[in-house]
C-alpha positions in Angstrom: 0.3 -6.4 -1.0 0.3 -3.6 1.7 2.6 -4.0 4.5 2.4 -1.8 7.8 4.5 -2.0 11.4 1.7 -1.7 13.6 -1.8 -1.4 13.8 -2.2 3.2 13.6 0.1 2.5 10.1 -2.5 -0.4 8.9 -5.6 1.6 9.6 -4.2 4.4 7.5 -2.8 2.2 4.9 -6.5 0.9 4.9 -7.8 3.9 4.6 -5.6 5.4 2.0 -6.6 2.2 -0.1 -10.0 1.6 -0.4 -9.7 -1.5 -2.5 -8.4 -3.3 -0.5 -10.6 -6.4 0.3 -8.3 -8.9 2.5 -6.7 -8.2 5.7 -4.1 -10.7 7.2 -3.1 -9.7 10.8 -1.2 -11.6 13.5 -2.8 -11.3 16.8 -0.1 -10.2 18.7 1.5 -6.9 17.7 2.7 -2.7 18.5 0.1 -0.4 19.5 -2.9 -2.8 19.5 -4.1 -6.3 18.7 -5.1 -8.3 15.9 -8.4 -8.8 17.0 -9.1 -4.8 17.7 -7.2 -4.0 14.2 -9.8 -6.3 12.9 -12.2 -4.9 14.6 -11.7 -1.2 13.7 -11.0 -1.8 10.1 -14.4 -3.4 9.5 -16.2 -1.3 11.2 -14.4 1.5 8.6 -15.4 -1.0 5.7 -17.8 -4.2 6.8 -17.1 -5.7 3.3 -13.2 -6.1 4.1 -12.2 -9.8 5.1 -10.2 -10.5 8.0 -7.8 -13.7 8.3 -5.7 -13.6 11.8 -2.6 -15.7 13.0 -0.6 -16.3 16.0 2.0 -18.9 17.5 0.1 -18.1 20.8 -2.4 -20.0 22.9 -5.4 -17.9 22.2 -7.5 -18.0 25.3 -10.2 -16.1 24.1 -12.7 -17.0 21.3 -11.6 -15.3 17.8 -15.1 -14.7 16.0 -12.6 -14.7 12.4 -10.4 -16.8 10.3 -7.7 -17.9 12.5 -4.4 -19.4 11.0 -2.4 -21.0 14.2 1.5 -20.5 13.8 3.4 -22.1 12.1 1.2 -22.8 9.2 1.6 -24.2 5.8 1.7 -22.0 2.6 -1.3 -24.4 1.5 -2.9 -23.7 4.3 -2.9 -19.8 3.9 -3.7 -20.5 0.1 -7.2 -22.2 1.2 -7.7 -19.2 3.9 -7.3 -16.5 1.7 -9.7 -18.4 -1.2 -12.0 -18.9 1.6 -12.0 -15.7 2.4 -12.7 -13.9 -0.9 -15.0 -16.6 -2.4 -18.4 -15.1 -3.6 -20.3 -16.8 -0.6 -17.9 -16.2 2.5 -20.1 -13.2 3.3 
């Protein structure tokens, strides 16, 4: 688990680490958003998945995995195997 304060620290930490295959970034957050840290970082690497969260109303439609706030740890359990199962390409 990689953990980063804004989006400019999670694209580097991204990009330092190659391997990594799951992204979990809540929508709202320094420097950027969810959605364009998402965006950026699979652009970088289209096999990375993306899971997002907020506690916010979110007005506009999120083309990802979207965990509304709060959430169980269940809940984030089934996103994450969704996520990274063979045929969630």
């Amino acid at each position: 688990v990689l953990q980063a304060e804004g989006g400019a620290q999670a694209l580097g930490r991204l990009r330092d680490n190659p391997t990594v295959q799951l992204l979990i970034s809540d929508i709202r957050m320094p420097e950027m958003s969810g959605i364009e840290l998402a965006d950026l970082a699979t652009e970088r690497n289209p096999q990375l998945k993306v899971i997002l969260i907020s506690g916010y109303f979110i007005a506009q439609q999120v083309r990802r995995r979207f965990l509304r706030k709060p959430f169980r740890m269940k809940e984030l359990e089934a996103a994450v195997r969704a996520e990274l199962a063979p045929d969630s390409a």
